[in-house]
N, C-alpha and C positions, 0 to 999 in steps of 0.2 A: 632150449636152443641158445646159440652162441653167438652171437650176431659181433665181429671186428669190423668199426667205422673208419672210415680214410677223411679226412678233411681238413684242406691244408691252407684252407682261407687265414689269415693270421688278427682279425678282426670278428668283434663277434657283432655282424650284423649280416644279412644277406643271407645267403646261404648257408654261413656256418653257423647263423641262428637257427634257422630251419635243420640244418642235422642236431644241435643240439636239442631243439624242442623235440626231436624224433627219437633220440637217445631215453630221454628223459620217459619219454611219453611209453617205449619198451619198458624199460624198465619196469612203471607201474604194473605194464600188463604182464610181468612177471617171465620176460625174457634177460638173458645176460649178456649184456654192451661192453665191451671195450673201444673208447675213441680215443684212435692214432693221429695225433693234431699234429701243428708245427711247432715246436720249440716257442718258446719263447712269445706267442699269440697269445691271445684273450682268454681262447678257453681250455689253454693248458694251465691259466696264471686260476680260470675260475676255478677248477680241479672238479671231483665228482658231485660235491655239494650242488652244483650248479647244472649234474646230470641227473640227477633221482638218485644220485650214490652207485651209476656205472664209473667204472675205473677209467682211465685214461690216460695214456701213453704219448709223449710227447717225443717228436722225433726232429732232426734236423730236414727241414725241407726247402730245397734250394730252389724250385719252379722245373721250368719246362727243360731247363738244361742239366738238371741234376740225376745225373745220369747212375750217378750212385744209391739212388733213390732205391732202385729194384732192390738192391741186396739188403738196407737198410730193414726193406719191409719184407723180404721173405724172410728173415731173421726175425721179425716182429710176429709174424704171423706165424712158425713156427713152434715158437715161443707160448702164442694164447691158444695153439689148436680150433681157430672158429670154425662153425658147421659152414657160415658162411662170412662171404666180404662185398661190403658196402661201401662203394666209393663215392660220397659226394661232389670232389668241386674239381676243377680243373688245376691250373697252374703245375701240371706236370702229375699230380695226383694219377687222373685218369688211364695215362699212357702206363706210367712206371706200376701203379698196383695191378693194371690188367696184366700186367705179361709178369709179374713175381707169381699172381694166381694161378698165371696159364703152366707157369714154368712146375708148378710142383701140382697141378691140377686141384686146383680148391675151386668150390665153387665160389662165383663172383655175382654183384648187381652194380648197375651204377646208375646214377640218377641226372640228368643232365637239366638246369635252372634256366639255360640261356637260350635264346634265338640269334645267336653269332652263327655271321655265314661263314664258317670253317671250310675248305674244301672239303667236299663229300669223300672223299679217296682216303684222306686224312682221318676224318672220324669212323668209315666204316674199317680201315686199320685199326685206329684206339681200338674202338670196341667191341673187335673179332674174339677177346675173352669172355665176353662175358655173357652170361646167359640170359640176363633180362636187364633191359634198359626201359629205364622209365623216363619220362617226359612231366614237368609239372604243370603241362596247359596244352590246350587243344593247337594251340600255334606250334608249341616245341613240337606235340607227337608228330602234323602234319609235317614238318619239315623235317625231320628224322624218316619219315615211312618216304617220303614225296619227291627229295633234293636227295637225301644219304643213302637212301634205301637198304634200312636197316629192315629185316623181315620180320614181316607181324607176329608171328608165332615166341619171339624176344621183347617184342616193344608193350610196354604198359603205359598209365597215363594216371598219376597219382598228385592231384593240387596237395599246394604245399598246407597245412592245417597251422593254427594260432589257437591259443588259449582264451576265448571269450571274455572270461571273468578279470585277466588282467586288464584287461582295459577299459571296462567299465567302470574307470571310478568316478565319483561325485561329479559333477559339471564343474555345480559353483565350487569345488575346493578346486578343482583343478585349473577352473579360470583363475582367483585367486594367485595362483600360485603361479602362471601366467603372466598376469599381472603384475605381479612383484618382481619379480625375474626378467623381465622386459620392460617395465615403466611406461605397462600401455593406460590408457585413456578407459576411463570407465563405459566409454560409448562405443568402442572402437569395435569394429569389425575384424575380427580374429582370421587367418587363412595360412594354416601348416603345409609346408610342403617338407616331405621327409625320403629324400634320396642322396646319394652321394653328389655330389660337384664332380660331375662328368659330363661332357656333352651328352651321351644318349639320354641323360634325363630331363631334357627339355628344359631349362632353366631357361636357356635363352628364346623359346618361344614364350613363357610365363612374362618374362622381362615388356618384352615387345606387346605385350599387353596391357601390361599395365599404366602407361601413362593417360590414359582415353578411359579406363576406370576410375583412375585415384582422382581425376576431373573430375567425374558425377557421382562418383562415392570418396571423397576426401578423407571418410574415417575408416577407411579401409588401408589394413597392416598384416605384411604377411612377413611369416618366421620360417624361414630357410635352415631345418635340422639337416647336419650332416656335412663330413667332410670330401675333400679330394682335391686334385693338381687345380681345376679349375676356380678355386677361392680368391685369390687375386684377380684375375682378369672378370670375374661376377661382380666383385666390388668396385673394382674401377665403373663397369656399365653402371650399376645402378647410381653410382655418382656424379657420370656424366648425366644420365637422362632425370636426374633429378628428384630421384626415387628414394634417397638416405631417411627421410620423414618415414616410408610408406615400407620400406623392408629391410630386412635383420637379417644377416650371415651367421646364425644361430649356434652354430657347429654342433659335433655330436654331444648330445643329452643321456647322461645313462638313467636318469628316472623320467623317459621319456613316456614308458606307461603312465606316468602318473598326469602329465601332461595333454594324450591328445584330446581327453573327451572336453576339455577347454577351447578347444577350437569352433568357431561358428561355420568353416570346412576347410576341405583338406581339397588341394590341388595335386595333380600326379600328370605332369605333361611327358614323361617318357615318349620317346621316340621308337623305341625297342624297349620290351619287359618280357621279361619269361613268367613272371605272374603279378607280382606285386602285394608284395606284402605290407608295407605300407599301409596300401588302399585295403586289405582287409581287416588290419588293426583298425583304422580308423572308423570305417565301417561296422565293427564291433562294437566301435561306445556309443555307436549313431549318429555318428557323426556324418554333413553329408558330403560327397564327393564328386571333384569334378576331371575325370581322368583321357586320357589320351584312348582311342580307341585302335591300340597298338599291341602285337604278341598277347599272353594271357591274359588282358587287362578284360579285353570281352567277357572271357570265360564267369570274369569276377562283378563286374557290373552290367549290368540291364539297363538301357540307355531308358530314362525316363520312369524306372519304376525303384532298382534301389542304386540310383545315380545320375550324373549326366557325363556321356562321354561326348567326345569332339575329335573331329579326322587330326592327324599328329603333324606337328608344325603352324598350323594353321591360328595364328595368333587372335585373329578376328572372333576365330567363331569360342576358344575358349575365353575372350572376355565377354562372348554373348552369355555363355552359359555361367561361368563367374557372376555377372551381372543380375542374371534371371533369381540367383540364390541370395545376394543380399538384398533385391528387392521384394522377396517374399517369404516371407517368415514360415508358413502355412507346407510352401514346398520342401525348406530343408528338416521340417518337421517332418512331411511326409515320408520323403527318402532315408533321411536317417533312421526312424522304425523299420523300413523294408529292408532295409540295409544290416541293421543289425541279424533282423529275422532270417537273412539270407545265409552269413556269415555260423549263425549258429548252427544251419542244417545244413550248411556245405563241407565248409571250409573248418573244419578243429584238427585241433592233434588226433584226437582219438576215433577219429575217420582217416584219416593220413595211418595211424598206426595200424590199423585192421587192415588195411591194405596193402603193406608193406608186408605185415604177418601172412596173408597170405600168397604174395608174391615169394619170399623166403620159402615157403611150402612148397609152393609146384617146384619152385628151384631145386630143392633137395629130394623131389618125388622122383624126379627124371634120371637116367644114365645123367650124367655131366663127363662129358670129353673137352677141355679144357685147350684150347689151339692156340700157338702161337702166331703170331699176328702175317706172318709168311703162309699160312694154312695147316704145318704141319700138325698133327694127334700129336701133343706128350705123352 
């Protein structure tokens, strides 16, 4: 099988991590990947090394308005012959490779990460090519079947999968290392938060928290990995309310595996998450977790057995459960075994790739009539 990836993310974290760990993960299982990236991104610059040794094609991609996008990729795809096509991200991806697919009838899949409320009109157009849409959490598939009304007979529900072992490394090496890299305090209360600098990822409920913490846990220090628009106006708050001692604008870490199992826990106040990946790295090294109980984030944590979630926004109640974790040594030990154990039997690549394998399967078992987004047969 032949599997042509679309992924036009221009950073490799997020989602065009999750295609490339899917890339990679085929590959082992002895399928043949070509990923059509963006120019000049992450993971055209990382090349196939970085996919299991699928090839990779790097394209000019201009977003939502690049309207020349189609012809680029019907030439692209023309070109590799795939049995099928897999589109993972948006930013104009999703529109333009549905209708290059529809236009010469190749079978299509596309995988949708977010809970953005698009109009419904709008997405059940995108995605009138394609023959199966996946969802990567019980929040996305509901709001594709429930709001878009995409028909079940298309719609699948595949959690994004992570590679366990990378991130289980050492504690103490990774504390360490930690430690040196930040000039923390041998005593200090460690707390990762690993999201982009965007409003929907809570940062500013985290904020609002913490000054009513760092009072009755003073050795408590939290490292903010990750970029975006909002890095300035974060840093100004934390300098108003007092917080430059107690937190780090860390920005993106590329040996950030090497790093989280060093954390004493990991916060994820997301507002909106289509899963959160994050939160199952982290959970992966056993690390324990204290997350928003917002979009996929349910799917991944079990309030009270491998985590604690907290309703979203709600500053009060995640410094309670922040709180509960540095006062008890006993529970983050608890959670982070369940945690790990949960992430191993759920959430891997190599359960994401069995099921994508066999979503490709009935795809190509079926007629495929291939429509343009107006209704007509090609």
């Amino acid at each position: 099988m032949r599997i042509v990836h679309v992924e036009a993310g221009r950073h490799r974290y997020g989602g065009a991590a999750q295609a490339a760990s899917l890339v990679a993960g085929l590959e082992r299982a002895g399928a043949r990947n070509v990923l059509v990236c963006a120019a000049g991104g992450a993971l055209a610059a990382a090349g196939h090394d970085a996919l299991g040794g699928a090839r990779v094609m790097p394209l000019p991609m201009g977003g939502d308005l690049d309207v020349r996008l189609v012809g680029r990729l019907r030439r692209a795809f023309a070109a590799l012959e795939p049995d099928v096509v897999h589109v993972h991200s948006r930013r104009g991806a999703d529109l333009y490779a549905g209708l290059a697919c529809a236009l010469d009838a190749r079978p299509a899949v596309v995988t949708r990460r977010v809970d953005s409320r698009e109009p419904a009109a709008w997405v059940r157009l995108k995605y009138r090519p394609y023959a199966a849409v996946v969802a990567i959490s019980t929040a996305v598939e509901r709001d594709l079947r429930e709001r878009v009304g995409i028909d079940a007979a298309r719609l699948h529900r595949v959690p994004s999968g992570i590679d366990p072992g990378r991130f289980c490394a050492d504690a103490a090496a990774a504390r360490e290392r930690l430690a040196a890299a930040f000039a923390l305090e041998a005593d200090a209360f460690v707390v990762g938060v690993v999201a982009q600098l965007i409003g929907r990822k809570g940062h500013a409920t985290l904020l609002a928290a913490l000054p009513g913490l760092v009072r009755r846990h003073p050795r408590l220090r939290v490292l903010c990995f990750g970029r975006g628009p909002l890095a300035r106006a974060l840093a100004a708050r934390i300098e108003r309310a007092g917080l430059a001692q107690h937190v780090r604008l860390a920005g993106f870490a590329d040996d950030l595996p090497d790093l989280v199992a060093g954390f004493d826990a990991l916060v994820h106040p997301a507002e909106r998450e289509g899963l959160g990946v994050a939160v199952l790295e982290a959970m992966s090294a056993g690390v324990p977790v204290v997350a928003a109980a917002a979009g996929g984030l349910v799917d991944v944590v079990e309030d009270g057995m491998s985590g604690l979630l907290f309703p979203p926004g709600d500053a009060a109640a995640l410094g309670a459960a922040l709180g509960r974790l540095v006062e008890d040594p006993a529970l983050r030990a608890r959670l982070g075994s369940r945690g790990r154990e949960r992430v191993a039997r759920r959430f891997t690549v190599s359960a994401m790739v069995e099921r994508y394998l066999d979503i490709y399967e009935r795809v190509l078992a079926r007629p495929h009539a291939a429509r343009l987004p107006h209704g007509r047969p090609v």
